[in-house]
Structures are given as structure tokens and as C-alpha cells.
Backbone bond lengths (Angstrom), bond angles and torsions (degrees), N, CA, C in turn:
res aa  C-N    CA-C-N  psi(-1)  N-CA   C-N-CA  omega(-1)  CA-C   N-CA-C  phi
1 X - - - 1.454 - - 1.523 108.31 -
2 X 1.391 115.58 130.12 1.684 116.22 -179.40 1.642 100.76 -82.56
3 X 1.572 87.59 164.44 1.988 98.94 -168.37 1.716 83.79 -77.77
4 X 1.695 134.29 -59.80 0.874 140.47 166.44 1.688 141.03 -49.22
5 X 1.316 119.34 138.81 1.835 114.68 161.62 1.508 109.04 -104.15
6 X 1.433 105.44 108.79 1.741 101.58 166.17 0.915 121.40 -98.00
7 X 1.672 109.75 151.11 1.812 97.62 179.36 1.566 116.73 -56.70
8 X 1.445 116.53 -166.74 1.466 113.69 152.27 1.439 118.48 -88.55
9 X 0.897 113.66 62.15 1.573 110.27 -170.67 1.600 114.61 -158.38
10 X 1.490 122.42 109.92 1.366 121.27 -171.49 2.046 99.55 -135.07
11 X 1.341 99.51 139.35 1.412 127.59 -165.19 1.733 98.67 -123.59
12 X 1.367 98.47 96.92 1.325 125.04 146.09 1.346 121.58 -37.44
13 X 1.618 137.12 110.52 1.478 139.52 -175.85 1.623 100.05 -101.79
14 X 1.342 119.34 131.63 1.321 108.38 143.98 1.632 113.97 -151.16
15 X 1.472 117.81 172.83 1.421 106.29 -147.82 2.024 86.83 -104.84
16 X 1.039 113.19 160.88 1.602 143.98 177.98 1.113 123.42 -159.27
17 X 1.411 91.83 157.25 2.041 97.07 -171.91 1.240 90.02 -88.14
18 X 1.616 140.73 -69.27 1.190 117.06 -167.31 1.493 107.20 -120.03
19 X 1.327 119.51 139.52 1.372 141.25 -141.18 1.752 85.42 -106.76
20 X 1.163 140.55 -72.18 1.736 119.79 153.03 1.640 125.49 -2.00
21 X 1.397 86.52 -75.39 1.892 74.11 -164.50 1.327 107.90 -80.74
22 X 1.601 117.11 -20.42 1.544 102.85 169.80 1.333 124.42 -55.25
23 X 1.348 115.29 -32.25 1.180 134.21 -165.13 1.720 98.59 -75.47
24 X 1.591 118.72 -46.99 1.332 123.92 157.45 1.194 123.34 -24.14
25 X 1.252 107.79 -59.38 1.892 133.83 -167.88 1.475 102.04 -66.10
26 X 1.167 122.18 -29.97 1.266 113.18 -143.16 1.759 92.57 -114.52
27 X 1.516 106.02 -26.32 1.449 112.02 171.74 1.452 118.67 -71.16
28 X 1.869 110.41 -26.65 1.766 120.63 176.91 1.611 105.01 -88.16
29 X 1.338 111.84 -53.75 1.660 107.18 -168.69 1.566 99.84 -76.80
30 X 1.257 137.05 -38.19 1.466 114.52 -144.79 1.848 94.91 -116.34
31 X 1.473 126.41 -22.84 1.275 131.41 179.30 1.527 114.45 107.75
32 X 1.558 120.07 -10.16 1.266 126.38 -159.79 1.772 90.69 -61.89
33 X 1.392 83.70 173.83 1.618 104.39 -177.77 1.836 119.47 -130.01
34 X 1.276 93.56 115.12 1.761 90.07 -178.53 1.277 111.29 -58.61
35 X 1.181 82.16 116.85 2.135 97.47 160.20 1.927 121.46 -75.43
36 X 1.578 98.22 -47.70 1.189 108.11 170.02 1.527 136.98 168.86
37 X 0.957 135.46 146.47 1.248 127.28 -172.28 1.621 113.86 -90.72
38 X 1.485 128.98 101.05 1.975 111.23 174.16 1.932 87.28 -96.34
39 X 1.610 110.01 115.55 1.003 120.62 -168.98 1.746 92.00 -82.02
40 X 1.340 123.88 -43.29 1.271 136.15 -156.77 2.060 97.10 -65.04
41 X 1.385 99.93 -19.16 1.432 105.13 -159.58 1.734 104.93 -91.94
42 X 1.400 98.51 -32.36 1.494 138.54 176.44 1.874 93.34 79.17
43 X 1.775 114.04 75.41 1.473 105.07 -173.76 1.533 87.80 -165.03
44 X 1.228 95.45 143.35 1.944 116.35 -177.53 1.328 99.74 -112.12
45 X 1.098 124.21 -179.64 1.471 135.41 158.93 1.766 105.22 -162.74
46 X 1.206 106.25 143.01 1.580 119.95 -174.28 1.859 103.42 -128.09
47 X 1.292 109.65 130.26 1.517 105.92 175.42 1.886 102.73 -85.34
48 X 1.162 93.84 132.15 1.595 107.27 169.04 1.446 129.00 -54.46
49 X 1.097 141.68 -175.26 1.365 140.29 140.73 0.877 132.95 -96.40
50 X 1.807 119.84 21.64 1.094 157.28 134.74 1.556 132.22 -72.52
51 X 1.428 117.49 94.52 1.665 119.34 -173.37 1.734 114.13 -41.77
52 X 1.462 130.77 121.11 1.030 110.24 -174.88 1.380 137.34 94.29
53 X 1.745 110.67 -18.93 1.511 140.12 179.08 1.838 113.13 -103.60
54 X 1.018 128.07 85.80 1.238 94.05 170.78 1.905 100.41 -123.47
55 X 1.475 107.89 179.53 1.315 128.17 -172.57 1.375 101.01 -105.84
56 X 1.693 103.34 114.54 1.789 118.84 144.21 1.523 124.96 -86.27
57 X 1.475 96.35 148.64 1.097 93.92 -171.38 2.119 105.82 -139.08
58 X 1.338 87.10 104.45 2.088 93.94 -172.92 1.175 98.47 -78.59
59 X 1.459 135.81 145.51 1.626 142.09 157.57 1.547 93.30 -77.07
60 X 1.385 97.97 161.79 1.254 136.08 171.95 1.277 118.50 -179.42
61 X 1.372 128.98 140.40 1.463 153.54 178.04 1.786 103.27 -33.36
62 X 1.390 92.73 -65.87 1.581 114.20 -175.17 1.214 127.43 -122.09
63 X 1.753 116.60 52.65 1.236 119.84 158.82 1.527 130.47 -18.11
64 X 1.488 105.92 127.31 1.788 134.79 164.37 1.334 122.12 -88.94
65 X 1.485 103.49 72.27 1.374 108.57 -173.83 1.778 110.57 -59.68
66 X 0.998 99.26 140.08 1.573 111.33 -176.13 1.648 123.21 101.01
67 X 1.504 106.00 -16.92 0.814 118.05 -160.25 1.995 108.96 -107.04
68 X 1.994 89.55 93.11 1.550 87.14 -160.71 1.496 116.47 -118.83
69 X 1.113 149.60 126.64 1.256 134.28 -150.85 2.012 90.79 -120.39
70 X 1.747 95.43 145.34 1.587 85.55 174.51 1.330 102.82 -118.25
71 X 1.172 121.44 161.81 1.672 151.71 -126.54 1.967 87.62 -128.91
72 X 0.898 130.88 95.40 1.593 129.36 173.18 1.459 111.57 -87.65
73 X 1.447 118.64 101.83 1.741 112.88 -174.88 1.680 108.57 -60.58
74 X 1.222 136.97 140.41 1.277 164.51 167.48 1.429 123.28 -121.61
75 X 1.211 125.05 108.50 1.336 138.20 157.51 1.594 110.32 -16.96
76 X 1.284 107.13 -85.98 1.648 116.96 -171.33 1.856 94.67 -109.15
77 X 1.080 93.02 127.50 1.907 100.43 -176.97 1.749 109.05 -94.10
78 X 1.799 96.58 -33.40 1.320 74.14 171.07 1.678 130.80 -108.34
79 X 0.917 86.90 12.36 1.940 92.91 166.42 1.947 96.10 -92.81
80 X 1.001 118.37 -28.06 1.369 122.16 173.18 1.927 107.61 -50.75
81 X 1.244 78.80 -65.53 1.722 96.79 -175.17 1.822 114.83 -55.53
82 X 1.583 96.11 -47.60 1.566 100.67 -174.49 2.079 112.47 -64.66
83 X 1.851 100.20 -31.54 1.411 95.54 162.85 1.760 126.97 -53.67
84 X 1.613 97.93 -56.75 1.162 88.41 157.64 1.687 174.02 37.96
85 X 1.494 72.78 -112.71 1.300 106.36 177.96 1.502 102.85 -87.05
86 X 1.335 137.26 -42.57 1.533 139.87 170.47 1.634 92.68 -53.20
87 X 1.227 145.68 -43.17 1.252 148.68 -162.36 1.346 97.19 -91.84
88 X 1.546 131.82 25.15 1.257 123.03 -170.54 1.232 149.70 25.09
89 X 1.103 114.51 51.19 1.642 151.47 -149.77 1.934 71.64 -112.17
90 X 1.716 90.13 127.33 1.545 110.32 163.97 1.666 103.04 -78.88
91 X 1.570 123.38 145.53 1.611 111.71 174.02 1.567 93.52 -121.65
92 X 1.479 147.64 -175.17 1.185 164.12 176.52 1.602 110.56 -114.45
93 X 1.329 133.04 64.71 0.979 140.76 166.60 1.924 102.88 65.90
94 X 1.428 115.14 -161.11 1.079 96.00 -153.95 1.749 134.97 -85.56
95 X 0.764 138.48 -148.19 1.550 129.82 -175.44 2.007 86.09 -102.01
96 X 1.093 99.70 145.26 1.748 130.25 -177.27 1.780 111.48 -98.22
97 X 1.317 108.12 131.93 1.280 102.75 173.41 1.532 117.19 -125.03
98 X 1.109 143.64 127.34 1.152 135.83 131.89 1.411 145.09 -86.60
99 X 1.437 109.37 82.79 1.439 120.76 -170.44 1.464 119.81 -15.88
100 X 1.645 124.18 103.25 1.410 116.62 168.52 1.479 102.12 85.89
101 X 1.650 121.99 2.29 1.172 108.12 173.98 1.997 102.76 -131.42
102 X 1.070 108.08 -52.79 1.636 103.24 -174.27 1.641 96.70 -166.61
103 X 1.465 106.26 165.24 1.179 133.55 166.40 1.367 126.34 -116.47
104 X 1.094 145.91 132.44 1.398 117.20 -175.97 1.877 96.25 -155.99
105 X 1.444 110.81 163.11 1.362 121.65 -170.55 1.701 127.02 -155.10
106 X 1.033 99.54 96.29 1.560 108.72 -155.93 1.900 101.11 -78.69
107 X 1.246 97.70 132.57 1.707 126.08 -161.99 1.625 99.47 -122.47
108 X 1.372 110.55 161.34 1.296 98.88 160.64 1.760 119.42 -145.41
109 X 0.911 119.61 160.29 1.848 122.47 -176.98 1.413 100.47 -66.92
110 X 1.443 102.81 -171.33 1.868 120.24 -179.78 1.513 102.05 -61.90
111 X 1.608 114.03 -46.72 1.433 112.85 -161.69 1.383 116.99 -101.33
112 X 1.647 107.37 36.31 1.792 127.81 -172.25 1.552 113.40 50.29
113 X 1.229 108.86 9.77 1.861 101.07 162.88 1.563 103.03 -53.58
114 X 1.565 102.35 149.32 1.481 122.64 179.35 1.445 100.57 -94.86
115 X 0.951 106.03 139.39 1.898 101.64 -177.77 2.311 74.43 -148.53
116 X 1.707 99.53 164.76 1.315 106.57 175.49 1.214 108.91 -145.46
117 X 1.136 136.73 143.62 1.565 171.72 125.21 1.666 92.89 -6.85
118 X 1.496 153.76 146.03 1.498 130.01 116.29 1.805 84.28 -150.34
119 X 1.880 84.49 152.25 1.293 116.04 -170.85 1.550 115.65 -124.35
120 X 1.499 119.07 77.79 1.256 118.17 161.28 1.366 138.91 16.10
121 X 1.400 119.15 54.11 1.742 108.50 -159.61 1.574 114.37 -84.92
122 X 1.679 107.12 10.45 1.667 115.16 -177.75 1.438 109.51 -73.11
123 X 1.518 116.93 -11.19 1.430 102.14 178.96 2.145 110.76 97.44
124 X 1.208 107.70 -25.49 1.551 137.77 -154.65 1.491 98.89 -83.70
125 X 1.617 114.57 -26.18 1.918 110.05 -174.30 1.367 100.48 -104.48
């Protein structure tokens, strides 16, 4: 039995310099579909061709290619989180909000992979 309930729904992170034309690239070569750009947030998201899967995408100056952390959707993040953490689950400082858009809370496994928590706050899941 898991300490946690996740949704069915997990969001692939990876970092890019520009979150536009990747988002371009990825809409011509691979078929994905823009979901949306929060420019203010500096973060894209593309739905997969996978139900339930889609691709984020954070800017940064100096992208770490390879280096991709996935996003596990959760209903309630912080009864999610507080299990957790009683289950001694390391977390990365505190839980993140974006008003009306998501929450999210980066945790990590035995071998310090970053894996994250996020909770739908659009109303939309």
C-alpha cells in the first residue's frame, strides 16, 4: 500500500534556453500540442501523445540537458507531502505556489533523484 494517492497524470520537466521555439520543435518534429506558455513563470507545457503525460519545459540561461525531473499530479499536495515526510521522504525546502495555476514540491528517492509532487490549482483536473 503507498503512503501517497497520485493522480494519473505525470509531467516530464526539462530545462531550455528558449521555451518558444522548443515548444515549436517539439510541436513540428514530435506532434505535441501547446498547452501554454506562463511567460511570467518562465515555463511551457506541451501535451504528449501520451494520455496523462505531458512535457514541461523551464528556461534557463544554461540548460542541463538530460537533466529531467518528473512532476507526479496529486489531488491534495499537502496531506501528500505531510505523509511523506512522516515516511521519511527528504523534501527541498518549501512547497511552491502559483496562484490559480499549480503547486508543486520537490522530494527526493534513496539515490537523491529529484522527482516532484504538483497539484492542479486551475480547477481543469
Amino acid at each position: 500500500m503507498s503512503i501517497v494517492t497520485l493522480d494519473k497524470t505525470i509531467t516530464i520537466a526539462i530545462s531550455v534556453k528558449d521555451r518558444h521555439a522548443s515548444a515549436a520543435w517539439y510541436e513540428e518534429k514530435l506532434g505535441f500540442a501547446l498547452l501554454y506558455h506562463l511567460d511570467e513563470a518562465g515555463w511551457s507545457e506541451l501535451k504528449t501523445m501520451t494520455d496523462g503525460v505531458t512535457l514541461g519545459m523551464g528556461e534557463q540561461v544554461e540548460p542541463k540537458p538530460g537533466n529531467s525531473v518528473p512532476f507526479f499530479g496529486i489531488a491534495d499536495i499537502n496531506a501528500g507531502r505531510k505523509n511523506l515526510e512522516a515516511a521519511g521522504v527528504k523534501f527541498d525546502g518549501d512547497t511552491e505556489v502559483i496562484e490559480g495555476m499549480v503547486s508543486t514540491a520537490t522530494f527526493y528517492d534513496p539515490d537523491g533523484n529529484a522527482l516532484m509532487l504538483a497539484q492542479d490549482l486551475t480547477g481543469s483536473s
